[in-house]
C-alpha positions as a printed NumPy array, in Angstrom:
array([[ 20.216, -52.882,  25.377],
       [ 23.753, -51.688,  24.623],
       [ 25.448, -48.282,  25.852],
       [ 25.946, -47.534,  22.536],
       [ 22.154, -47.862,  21.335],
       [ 21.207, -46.27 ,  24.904],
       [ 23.397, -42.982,  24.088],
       [ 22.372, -43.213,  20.031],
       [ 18.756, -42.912,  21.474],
       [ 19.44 , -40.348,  23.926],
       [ 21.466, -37.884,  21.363],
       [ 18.611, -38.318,  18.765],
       [ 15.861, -37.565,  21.33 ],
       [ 17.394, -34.334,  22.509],
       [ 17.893, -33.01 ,  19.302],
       [ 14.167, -34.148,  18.616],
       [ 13.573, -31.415,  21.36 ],
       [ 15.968, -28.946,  20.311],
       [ 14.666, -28.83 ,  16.685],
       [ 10.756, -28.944,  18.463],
       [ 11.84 , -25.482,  20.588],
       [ 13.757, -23.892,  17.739],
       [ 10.856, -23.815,  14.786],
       [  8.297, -21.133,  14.327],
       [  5.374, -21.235,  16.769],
       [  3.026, -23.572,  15.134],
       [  0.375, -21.681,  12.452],
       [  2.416, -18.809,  12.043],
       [  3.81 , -18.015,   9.13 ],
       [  5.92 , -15.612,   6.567],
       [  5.871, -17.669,   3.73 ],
       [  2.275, -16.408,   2.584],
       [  2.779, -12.784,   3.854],
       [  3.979,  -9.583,   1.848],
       [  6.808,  -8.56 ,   3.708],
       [  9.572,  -5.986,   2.704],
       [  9.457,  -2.632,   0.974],
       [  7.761,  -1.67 ,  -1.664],
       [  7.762,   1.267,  -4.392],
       [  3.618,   1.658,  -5.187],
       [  1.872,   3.98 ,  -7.856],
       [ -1.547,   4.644,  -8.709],
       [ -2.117,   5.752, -11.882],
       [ -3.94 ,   8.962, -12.239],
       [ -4.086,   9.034, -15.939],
       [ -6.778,   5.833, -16.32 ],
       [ -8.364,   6.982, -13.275],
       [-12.623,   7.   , -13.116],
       [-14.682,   9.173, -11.593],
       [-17.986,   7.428, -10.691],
       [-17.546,   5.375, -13.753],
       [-16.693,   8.004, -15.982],
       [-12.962,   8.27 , -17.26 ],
       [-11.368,  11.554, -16.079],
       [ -7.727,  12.139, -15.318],
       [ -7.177,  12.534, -11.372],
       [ -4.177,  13.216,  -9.708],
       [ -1.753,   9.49 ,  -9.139],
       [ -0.113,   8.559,  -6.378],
       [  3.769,   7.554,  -5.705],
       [  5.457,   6.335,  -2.572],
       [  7.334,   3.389,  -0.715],
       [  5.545,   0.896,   1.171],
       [  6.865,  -0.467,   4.259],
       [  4.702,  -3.981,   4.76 ],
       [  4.842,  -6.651,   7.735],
       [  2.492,  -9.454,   7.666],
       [  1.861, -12.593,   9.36 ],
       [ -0.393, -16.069,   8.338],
       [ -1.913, -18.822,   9.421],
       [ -2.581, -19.895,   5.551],
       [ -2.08 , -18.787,   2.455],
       [ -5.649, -17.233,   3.083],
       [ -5.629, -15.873,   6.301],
       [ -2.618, -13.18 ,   6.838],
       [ -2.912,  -9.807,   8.435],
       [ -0.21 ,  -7.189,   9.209],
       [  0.474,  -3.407,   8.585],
       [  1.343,  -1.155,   5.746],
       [  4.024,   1.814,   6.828],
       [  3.925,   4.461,   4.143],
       [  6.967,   7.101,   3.634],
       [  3.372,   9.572,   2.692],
       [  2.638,   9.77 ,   6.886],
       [  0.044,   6.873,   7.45 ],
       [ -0.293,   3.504,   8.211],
       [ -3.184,   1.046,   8.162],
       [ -4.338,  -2.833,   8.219],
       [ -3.645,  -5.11 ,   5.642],
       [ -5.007,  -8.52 ,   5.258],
       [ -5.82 , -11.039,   2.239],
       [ -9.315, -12.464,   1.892],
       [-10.02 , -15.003,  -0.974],
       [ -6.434, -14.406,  -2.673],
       [ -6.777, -10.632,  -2.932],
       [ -4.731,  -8.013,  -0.322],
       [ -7.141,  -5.032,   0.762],
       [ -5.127,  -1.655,   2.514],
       [ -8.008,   0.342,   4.136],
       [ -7.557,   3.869,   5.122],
       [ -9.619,   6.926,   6.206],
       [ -8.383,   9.72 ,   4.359],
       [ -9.611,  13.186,   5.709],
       [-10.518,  16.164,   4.11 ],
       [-10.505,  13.906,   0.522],
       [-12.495,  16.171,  -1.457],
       [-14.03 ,  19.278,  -0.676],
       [-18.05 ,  20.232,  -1.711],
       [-18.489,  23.698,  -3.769],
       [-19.383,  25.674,  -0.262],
       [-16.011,  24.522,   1.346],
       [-17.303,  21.573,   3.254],
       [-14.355,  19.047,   3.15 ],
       [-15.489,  15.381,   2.387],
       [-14.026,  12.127,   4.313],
       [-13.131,   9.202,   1.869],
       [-12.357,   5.84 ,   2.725],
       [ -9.611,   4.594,   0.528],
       [ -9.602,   0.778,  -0.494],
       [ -6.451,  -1.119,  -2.217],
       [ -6.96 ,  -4.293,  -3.944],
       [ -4.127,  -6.082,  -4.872],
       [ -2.725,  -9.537,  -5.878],
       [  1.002, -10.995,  -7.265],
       [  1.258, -10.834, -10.933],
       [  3.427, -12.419, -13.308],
       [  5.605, -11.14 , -16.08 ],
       [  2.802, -12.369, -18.29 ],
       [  0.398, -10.651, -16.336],
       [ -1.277, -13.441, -14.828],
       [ -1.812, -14.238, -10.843],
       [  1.42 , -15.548,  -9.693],
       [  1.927, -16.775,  -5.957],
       [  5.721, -16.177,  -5.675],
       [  6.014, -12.968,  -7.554],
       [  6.932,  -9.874,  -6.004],
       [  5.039,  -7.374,  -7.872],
       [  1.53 ,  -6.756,  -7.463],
       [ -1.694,  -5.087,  -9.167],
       [ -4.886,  -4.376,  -8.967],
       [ -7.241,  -1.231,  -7.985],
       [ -6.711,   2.042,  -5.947],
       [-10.555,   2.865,  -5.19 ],
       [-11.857,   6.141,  -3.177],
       [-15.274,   5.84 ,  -1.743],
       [-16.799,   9.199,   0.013],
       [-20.38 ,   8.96 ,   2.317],
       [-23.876,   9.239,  -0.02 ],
       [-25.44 ,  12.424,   0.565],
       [-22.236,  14.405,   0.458],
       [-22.28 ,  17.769,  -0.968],
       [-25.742,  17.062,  -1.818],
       [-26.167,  14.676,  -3.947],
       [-27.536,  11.296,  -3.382],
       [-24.693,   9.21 ,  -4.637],
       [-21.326,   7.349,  -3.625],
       [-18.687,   9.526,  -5.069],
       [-15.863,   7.207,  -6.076],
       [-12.347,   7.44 ,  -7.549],
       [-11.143,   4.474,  -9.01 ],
       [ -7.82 ,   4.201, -10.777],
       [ -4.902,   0.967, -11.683],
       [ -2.681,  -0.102,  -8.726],
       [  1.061,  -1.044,  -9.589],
       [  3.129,  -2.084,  -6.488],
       [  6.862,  -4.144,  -6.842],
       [  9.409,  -4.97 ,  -4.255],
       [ 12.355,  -2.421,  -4.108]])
């Protein structure tokens, strides 16, 4: 074998390696994620209480997200919002879910305050308002569940209201 083909194979090994070393760690991902900050809103207007339309108070703030995947279906990572909290976010079946405890959510006619768990479901849209993979605006459902049995009555209360969220 020549030098030449000798040092060829030597240069194109090593940067074999060097490319091997440099690349992400192997099934972990941003490509799939929601990453960046985000202006959300809820809207209060089209909001339903326990099925029943009734205007609620909506919600505005910035979003600060951080994810990470192994697939496009398996991503995890944290919401940061500029409102105080933060909580889990992961995607399951194509939709995002934000879960959140959110004390004192509603209060019972004697004073009692009520814990609600809030739930975010959300997904990219298109301009055409169809699921779209690459977009960078989101919608879907801003839904408030409080504990059966609460204030005394032997129901879920729920607030469920439209979810708009798009990259800022």
């Amino acid at each position: 074998m020549s030098a030449k083909i000798k040092v060829g194979a030597a240069i194109a090994g090593v940067t074999a390696v060097v490319g091997m070393t440099s690349a992400a760690p192997a099934g972990a991902s941003n490509d799939w994620g929601i990453n960046g900050t985000f202006a959300i809103s809820s809207n209060g207007d089209r909001a339903k209480v326990n099925e029943r339309f009734e205007i609620q108070p909506g919600e505005r703030s910035t979003w600060t997200i951080n994810t990470v995947c192994t697939s496009p279906n398996d991503c995890a990572g944290t919401v940061n919002s500029d409102a105080g909290w933060s909580a889990p976010i992961y995607t399951t079946n194509g939709l995002w879910y934000v879960k959140r405890v959110v004390p004192e959510w509603r209060f019972c006619a004697d004073g009692q305050p009520v814990e609600g768990l809030r739930i975010y479901k959300i997904y990219p849209v298109g301009f055409d308002g169809h699921l779209d993979p690459n977009s960078t605006e989101y919608t879907g459902e801003n839904q408030t569940v409080g504990p059966s049995g609460s204030c005394g009555r032997n129901q879920w209360p729920q607030i469920r209201m439209p979810f708009y969220m798009k990259k800022i």
